[in-house]
Each structure stands twice: as C-alpha cells, then as structure tokens.
C-alpha positions as CSV (number, residue, x, y, z in Angstrom):
1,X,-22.2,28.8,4.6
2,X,-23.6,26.1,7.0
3,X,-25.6,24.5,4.1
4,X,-22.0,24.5,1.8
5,X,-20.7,22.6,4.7
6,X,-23.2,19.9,4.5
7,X,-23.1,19.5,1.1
8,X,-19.3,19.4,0.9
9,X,-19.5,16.9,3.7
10,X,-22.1,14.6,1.8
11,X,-20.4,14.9,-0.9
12,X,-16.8,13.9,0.2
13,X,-18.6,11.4,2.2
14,X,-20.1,9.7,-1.5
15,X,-16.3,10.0,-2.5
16,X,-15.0,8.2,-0.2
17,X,-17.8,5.6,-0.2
18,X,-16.7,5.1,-4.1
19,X,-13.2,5.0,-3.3
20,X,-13.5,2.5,-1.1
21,X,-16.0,0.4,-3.3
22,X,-13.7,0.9,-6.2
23,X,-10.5,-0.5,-4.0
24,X,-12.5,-3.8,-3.4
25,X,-13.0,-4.4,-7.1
26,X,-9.5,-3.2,-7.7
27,X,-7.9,-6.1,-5.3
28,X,-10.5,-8.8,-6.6
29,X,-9.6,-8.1,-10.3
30,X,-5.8,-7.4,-9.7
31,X,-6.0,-11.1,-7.8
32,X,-7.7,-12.7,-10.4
33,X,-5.7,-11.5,-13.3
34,X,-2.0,-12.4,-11.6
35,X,-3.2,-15.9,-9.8
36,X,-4.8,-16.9,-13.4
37,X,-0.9,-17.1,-14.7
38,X,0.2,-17.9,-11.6
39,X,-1.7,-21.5,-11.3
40,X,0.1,-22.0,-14.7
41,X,3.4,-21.9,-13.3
42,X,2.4,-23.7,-10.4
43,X,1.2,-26.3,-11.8
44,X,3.6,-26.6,-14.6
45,X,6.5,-26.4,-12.3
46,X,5.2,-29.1,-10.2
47,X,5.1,-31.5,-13.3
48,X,8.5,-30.8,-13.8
49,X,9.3,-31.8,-10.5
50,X,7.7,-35.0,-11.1
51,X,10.4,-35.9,-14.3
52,X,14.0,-36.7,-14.6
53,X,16.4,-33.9,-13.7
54,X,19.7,-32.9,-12.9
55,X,20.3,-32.2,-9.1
56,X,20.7,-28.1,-10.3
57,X,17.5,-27.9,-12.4
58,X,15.6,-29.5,-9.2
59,X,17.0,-26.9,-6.7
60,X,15.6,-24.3,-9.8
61,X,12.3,-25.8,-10.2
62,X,11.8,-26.0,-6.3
63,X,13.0,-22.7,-5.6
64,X,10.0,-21.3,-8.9
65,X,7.5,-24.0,-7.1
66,X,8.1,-22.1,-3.8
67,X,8.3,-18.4,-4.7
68,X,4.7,-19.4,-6.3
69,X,3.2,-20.3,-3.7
70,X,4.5,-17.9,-1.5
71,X,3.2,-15.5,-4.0
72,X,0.0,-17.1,-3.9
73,X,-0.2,-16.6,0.0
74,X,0.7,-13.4,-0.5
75,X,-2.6,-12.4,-2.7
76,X,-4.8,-15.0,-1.0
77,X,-3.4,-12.4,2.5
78,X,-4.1,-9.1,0.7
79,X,-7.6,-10.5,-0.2
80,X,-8.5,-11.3,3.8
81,X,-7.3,-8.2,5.0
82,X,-9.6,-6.7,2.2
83,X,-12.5,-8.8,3.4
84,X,-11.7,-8.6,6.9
85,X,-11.8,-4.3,6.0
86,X,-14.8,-4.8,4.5
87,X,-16.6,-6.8,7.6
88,X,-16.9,-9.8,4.9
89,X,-14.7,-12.2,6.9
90,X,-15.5,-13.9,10.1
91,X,-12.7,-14.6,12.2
92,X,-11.9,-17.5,14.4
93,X,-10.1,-17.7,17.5
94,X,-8.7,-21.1,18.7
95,X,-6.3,-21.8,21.5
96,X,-2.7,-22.6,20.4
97,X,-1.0,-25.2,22.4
C-alpha cells in the first residue's frame, strides 16, 4: 500500500506539473490568436477617426477604439498574472505620491 501511495503521489504530481505547463501555452496562444484581429480593428478604427465623419459615427468609432483597447489591457493583464504565476515577472514597487 505505502509504495501505491507514492506512486499515485508522483504521478498526480506529473499531472499537475502538465496541467500547469499546458495553461501557460493555453493563455499565450489564446492571446496571440484574439490580439492578431484585434490590432486590425484597432488600427483600422483609428484611421477612421482620422477622416470626415458625422458627429454619431465618431461617438461609434471612439466608443470600438476604446472597448479595443480596453480589451487589449485585458489580455496584456491575464498574461502578467500568468507570468507573475509562473515566477517569470519581476515586479516593481515605486512610491506613489
């Protein structure tokens, strides 16, 4: 019974270990493939911006320029606290004020 133990252990100890390897590629990939097509409507929406419009399609295009990059925060967040997880960010403290 004892050497079960230790094998189950080891073994739900590689498990996890893959798991969490897995989670890391997971994040990276799922980042990559939705900020690919979001840089497109970034970008596209800020050359909109920059041509003649009416006062309602500006208020549009600001509001899609906006929920973009508050999007893109969003994933560049979930990738630190993946890296932070993973011990592969260093973190700075400065004084506020």
């Amino acid at each position: 019974a004892f050497g079960r133990d230790i094998t189950s252990r080891k073994e739900a100890e590689q498990a996890l270990e893959t798991a969490y390897k897995d989670k890391g590629k997971f994040i990276a990939t799922l980042s990559h493939e939705l900020r690919t097509p979001l840089n497109g409507i970034v970008g596209l929406t800020r050359m909109l911006l920059d041509t003649e419009l009416t006062k309602q399609q500006r208020s549009w295009c600001n509001t899609v320029f906006s929920s973009a990059e508050t999007l893109g925060n969003i994933f560049n967040d979930i990738i630190d606290l993946d890296k932070i997880d993973r011990e592969q960010l260093d973190i700075v403290t400065e004084p506020v004020g």
